[in-house]
VMD Tcl script that draws the C-alpha trace (Angstrom):
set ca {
  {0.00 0.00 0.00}
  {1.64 3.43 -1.13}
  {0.75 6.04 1.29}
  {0.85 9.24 -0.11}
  {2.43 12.69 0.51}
  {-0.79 14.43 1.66}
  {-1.42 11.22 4.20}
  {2.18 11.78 5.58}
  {1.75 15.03 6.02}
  {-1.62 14.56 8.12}
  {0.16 11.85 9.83}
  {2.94 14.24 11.20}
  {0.48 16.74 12.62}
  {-1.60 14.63 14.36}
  {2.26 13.26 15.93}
  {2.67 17.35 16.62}
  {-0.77 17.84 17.81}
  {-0.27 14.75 20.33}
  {3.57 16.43 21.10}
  {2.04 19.86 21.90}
  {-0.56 18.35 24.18}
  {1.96 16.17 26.08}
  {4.09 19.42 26.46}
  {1.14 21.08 27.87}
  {0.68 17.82 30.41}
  {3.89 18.51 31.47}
  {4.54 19.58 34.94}
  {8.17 20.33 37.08}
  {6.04 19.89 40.50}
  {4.42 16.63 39.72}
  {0.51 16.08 40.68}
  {-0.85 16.55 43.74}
  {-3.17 13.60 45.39}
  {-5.90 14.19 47.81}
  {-6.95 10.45 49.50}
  {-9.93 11.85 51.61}
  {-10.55 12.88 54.04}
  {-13.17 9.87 54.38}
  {-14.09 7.27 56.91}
  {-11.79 4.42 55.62}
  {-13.49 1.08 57.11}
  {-13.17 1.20 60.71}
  {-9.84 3.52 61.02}
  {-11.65 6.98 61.15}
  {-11.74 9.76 59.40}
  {-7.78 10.43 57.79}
  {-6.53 12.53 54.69}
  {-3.74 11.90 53.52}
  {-1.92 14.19 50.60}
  {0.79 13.12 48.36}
  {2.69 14.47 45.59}
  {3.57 12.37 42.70}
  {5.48 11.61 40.51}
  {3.83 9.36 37.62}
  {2.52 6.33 40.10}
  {5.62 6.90 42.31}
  {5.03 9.25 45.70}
  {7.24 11.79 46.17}
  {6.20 13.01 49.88}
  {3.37 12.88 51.55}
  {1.19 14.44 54.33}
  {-1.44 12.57 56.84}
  {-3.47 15.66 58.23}
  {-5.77 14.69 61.34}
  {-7.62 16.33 63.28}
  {-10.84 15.37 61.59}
  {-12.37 14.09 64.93}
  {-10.71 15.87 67.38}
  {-12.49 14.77 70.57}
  {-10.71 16.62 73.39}
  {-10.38 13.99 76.08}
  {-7.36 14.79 78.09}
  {-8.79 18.16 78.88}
  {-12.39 16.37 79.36}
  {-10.59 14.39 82.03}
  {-10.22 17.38 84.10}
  {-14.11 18.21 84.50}
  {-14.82 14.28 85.34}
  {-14.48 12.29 88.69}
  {-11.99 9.35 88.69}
  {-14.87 6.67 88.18}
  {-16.90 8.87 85.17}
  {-13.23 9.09 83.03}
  {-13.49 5.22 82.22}
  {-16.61 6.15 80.50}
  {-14.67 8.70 78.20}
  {-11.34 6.59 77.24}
  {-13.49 3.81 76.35}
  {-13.97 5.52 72.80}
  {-9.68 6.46 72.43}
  {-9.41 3.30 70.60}
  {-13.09 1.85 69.75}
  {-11.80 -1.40 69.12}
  {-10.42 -2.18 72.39}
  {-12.84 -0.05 75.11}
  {-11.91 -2.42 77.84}
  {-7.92 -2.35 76.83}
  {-8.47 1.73 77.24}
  {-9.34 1.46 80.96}
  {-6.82 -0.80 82.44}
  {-3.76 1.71 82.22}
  {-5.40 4.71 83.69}
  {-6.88 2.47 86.45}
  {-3.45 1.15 87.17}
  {-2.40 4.57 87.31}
  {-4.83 5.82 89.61}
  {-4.56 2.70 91.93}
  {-0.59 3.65 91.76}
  {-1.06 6.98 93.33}
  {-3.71 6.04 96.01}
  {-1.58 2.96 96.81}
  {-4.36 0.13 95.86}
  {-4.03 -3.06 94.25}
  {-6.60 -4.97 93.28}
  {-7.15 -8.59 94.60}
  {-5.32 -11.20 92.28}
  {-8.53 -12.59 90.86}
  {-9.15 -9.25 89.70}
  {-6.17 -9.08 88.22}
  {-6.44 -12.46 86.42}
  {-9.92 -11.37 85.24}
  {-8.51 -7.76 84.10}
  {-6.23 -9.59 82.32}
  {-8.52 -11.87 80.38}
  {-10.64 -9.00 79.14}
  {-7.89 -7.04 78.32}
  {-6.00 -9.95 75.83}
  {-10.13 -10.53 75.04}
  {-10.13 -7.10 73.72}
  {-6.89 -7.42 71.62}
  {-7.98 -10.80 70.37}
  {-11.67 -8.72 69.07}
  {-9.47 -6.33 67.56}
  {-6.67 -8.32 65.55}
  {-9.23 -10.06 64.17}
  {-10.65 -7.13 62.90}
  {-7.26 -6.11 61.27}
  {-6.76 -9.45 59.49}
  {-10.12 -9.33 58.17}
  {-9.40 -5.11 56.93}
  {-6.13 -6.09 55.90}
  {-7.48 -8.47 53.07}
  {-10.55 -5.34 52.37}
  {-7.80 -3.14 51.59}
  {-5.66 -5.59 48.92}
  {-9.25 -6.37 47.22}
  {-9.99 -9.96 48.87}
  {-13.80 -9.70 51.06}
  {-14.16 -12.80 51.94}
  {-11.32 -12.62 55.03}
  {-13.79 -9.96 56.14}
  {-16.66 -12.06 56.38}
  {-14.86 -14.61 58.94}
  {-13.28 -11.72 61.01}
  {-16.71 -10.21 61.40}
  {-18.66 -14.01 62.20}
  {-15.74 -15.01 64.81}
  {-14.86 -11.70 66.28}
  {-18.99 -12.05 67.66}
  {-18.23 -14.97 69.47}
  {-15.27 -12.64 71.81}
  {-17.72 -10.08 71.93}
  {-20.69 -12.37 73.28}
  {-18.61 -13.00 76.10}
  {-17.79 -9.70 77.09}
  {-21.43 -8.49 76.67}
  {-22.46 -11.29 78.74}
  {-20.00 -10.07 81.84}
  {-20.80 -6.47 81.39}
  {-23.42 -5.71 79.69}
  {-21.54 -3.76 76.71}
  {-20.13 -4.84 73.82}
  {-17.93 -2.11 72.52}
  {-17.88 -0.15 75.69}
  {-17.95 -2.36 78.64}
  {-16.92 0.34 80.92}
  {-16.01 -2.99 83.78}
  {-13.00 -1.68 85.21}
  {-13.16 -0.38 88.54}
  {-10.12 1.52 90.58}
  {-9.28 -0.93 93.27}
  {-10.88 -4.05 90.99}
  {-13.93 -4.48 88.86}
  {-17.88 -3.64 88.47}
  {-18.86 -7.57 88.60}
  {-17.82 -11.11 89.08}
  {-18.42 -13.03 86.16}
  {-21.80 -15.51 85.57}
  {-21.83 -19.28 86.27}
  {-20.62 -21.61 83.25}
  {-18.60 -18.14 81.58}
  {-14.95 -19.85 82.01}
  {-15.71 -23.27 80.14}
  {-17.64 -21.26 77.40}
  {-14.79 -19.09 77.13}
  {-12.29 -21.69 76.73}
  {-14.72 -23.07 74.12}
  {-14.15 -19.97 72.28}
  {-10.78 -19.60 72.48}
  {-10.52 -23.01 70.48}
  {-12.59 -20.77 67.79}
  {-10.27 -18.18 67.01}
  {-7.02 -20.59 67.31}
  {-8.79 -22.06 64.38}
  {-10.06 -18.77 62.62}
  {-6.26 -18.25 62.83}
  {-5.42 -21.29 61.01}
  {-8.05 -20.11 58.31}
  {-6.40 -16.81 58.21}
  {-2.94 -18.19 57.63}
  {-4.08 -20.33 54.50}
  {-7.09 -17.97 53.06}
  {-5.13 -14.98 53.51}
  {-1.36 -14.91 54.22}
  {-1.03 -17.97 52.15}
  {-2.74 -16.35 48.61}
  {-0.08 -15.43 46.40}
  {-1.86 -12.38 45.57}
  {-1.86 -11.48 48.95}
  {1.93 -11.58 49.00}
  {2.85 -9.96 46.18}
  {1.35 -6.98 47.67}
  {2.65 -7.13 50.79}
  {6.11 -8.80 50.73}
  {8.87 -6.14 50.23}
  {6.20 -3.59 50.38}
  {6.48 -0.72 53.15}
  {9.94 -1.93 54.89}
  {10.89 -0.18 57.87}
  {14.48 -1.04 59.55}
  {14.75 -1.57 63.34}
  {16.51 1.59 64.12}
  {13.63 3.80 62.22}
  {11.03 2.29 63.58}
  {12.50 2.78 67.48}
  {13.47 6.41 66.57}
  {10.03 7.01 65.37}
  {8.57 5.57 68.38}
  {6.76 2.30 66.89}
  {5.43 0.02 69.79}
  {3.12 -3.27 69.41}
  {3.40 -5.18 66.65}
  {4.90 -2.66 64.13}
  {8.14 -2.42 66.14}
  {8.29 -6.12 66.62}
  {7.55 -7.08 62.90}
  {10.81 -5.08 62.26}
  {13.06 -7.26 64.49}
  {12.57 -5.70 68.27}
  {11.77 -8.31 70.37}
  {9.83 -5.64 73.88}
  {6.28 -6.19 74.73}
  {5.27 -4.76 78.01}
  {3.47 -7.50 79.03}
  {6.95 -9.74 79.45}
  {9.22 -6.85 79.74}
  {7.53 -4.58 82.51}
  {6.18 -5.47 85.72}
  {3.08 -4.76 86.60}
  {-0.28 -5.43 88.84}
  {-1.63 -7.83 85.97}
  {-1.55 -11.46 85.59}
  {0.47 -11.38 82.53}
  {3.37 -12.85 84.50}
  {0.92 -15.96 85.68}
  {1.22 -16.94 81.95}
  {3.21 -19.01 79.47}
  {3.44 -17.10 75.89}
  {5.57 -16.35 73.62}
  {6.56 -12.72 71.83}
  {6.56 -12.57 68.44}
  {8.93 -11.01 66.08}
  {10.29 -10.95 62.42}
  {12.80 -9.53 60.64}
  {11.22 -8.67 57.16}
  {9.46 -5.47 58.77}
  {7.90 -5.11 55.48}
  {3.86 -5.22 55.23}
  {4.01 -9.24 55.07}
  {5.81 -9.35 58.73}
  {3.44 -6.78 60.54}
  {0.37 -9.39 59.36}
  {1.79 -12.53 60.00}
  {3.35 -10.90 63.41}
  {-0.40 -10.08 64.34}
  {-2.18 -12.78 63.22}
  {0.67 -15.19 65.82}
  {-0.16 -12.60 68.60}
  {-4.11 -13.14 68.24}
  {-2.92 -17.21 68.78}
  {-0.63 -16.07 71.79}
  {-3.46 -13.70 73.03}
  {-5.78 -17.06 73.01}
  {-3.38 -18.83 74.79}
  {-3.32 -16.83 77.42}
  {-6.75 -16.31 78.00}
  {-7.09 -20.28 77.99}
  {-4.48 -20.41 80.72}
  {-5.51 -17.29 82.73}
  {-9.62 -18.95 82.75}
  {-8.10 -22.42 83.25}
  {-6.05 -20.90 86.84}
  {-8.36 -18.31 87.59}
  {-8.28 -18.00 91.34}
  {-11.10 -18.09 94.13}
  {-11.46 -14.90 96.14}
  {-12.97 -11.15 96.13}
  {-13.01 -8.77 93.17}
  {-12.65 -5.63 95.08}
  {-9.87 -3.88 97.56}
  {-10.95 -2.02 100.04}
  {-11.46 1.67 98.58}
  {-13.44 4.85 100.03}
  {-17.07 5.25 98.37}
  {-15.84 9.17 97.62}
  {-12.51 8.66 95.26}
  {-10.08 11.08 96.22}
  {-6.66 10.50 94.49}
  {-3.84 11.87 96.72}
  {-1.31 14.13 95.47}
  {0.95 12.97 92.94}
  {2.04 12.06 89.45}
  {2.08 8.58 87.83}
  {2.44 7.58 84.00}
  {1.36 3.84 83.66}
  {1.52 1.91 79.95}
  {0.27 -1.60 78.91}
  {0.88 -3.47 75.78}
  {-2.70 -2.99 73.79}
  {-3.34 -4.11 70.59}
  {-2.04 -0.96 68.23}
  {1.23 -0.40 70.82}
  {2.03 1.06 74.02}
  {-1.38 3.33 75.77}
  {-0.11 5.44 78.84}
  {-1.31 7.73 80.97}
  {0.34 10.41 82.94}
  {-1.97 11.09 85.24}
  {-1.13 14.27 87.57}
  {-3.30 14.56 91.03}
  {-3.81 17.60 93.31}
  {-5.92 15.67 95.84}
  {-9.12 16.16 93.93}
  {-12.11 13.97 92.85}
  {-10.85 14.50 89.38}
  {-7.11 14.63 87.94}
  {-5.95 18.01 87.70}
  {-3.97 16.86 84.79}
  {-3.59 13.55 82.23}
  {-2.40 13.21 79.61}
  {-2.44 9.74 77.11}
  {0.36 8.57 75.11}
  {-1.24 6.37 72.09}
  {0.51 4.09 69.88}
  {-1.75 5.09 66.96}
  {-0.02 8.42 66.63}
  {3.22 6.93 66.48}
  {1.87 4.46 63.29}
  {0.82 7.60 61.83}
  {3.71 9.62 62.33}
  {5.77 7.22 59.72}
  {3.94 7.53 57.08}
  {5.62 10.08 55.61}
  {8.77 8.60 55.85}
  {7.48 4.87 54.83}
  {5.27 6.13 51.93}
  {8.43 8.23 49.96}
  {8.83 6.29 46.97}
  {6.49 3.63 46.58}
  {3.89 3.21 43.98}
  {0.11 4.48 44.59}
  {-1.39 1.09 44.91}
  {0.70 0.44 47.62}
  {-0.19 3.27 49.73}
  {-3.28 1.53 50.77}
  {-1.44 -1.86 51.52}
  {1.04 -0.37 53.86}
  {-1.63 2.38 55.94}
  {-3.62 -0.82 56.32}
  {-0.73 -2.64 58.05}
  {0.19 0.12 59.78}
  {-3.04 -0.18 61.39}
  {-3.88 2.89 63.56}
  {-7.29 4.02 65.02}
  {-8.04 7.86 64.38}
  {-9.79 8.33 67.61}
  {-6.58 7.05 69.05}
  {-4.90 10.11 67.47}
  {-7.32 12.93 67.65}
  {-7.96 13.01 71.73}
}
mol new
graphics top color blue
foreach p $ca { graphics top sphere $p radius 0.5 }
foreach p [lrange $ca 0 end-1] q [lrange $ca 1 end] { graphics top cylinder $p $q radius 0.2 }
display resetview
């Protein structure tokens, strides 16, 4: 076929036409991307803006704020027994896991402990809560690489932890049981055996997890290499929980740090990798959710005979004094530094959350990676805005 002079001419200025308009795409500052702000899933509401490069980010920005609650200077207008109320909704996921620390703390200062069954049963509720909330993240984790059906198991077996806690204190989300000096109730006839029972559940919603979802190869082609973050940048950021031990650190509170919990009554194991990549901070929680039921088995299995409650005045009155108290939950290290004037209510507290610390990496974790993997490593990250925004 001969193609002719007036065809090769149109040819070459529909090439310059296409030139020109490329020239005119053209920009020296890249494209800015706004994610949000929405209400990603169960995380809260986040924005996060990033300047790119093609597909490749070149910086980014989380801005927060969204949901800014105000609950350290709430604290200050509340009695000691009405503030368990409030930091039941830091971390939604984990009400009960919210109370322990700043009941420890205010115990601390008015020199109480609570009896050892309390302790044992404190303890139970609190790896209870972190069991409810891993399996929330393995079941998110798969929503945000594009697989549902992880989701649908999370959200049927996560009831079953739930049930029981509902059935001790009446709430599911916000139980609102702790108590300073011990807790609101004893727990019903029958509630240990059926919560061993359970426990047998999510061991094997784990194993389900570890073929349906770490084990697709999908799954780890978007996660493995994806979103590393070395030892020594993940300490100097201030990464507790899981994120810091997926990266090598071997420190969880609830080995390293003694405190009045039953933690030390039990026989588990604290798990780490070395990968620190997205891969390593799933398969590090989806091992602590079987540790976390392993506990709970044992703790149930021992629990011992005896009262619920020290001996504490009717009228709280926290004596002068400062305390900061932190416990292992399920995002990280929660503390509070709780300052007292002798009041009903602290004059001062003031919470130290591991979500902000997740969040406060992204910008360096994000810079250069692809835009499809933004989502992979914020999901296994895993941070809770209301855990932020306080």
């Amino acid at each position: 076929m001969t193609v002719t002079e007036s065809e090769q001419l149109a040819y070459v200025a529909a090439k310059a036409a296409d030139a020109r308009v490329n020239v005119e795409l053209e920009t020296d500052d890249g494209m800015t991307l706004n994610i949000g702000p929405q209400h990603p899933a169960t995380h809260g509401t986040l924005r996060i803006v990033a300047k790119l490069d093609g597909e490749q980010v070149l910086w980014v920005e989380p801005i927060m704020g969204y949901m800014h609650r105000g609950y350290e200077k709430l604290v200050e207008v509340r009695t000691y027994p009405q503030i368990t109320t409030l930091v039941n909704r830091i971390d939604w996921l984990a009400a009960s896991c919210n109370e322990v620390p700043f009941i420890l703390a205010a115990e601390q200062l008015m020199g109480v402990e609570a009896p050892l069954r309390a302790q044992y049963l404190r303890t139970i509720f609190h790896e209870m809560g972190r069991i409810a909330h891993l399996t929330m993240f393995l079941g998110d984790m798969g929503v945000q690489i594009g697989a549902l059906t992880p989701m649908f198991y999370a959200m049927r077996d996560r009831e079953f932890v739930l049930n029981q806690t509902e059935s001790v204190s009446g709430g599911r989300f916000h139980p609102n049981f702790n108590r300073i000096g011990g807790l609101k109730d004893d727990i019903p006839k029958g509630w240990l055996d059926e919560t061993i029972r359970i426990m047998r559940k999510m061991e094997a919603f784990c194993d389900q997890m570890e073929e349906l979802l770490l084990g697709n190869e999908i799954f780890e082609q978007r996660t493995r290499g994806i979103g590393i973050i070395p030892a020594e940048i993940a300490q100097q950021y201030g990464l507790t929980g899981a994120n810091l031990r997926a990266s090598g650190v071997d420190w969880d509170l609830r080995r390293d740090v003694d405190s009045p919990m039953a933690w030390k009554h039990a026989d588990f194991d604290v798990i780490t990798h070395t990968d620190g990549d997205c891969y390593a901070r799933t398969w590090v929680r989806l091992q602590e959710t079987r540790e976390a039921c392993k506990i709970v088995t044992q703790l149930c299995e021992d629990l011992p005979a005896g009262p619920i409650m020290a001996k504490v005045p009717r009228i709280i009155k926290v004596p002068a004094g400062e305390a900061y108290v932190a416990t292992e939950n399920p995002l990280g290290e929660m503390g509070y530094y709780v300052v007292s004037q002798g009041d009903l209510g602290p004059f001062r507290v003031k919470i130290r959350t591991a979500s902000f610390h997740n969040i406060s990496i992204v910008p360096w974790v994000l810079r250069g990676v692809y835009v499809p993997d933004i989502i992979s490593i914020l999901g296994s990250l895993y941070f809770i805005l209301g855990d932020i925004d306080r």
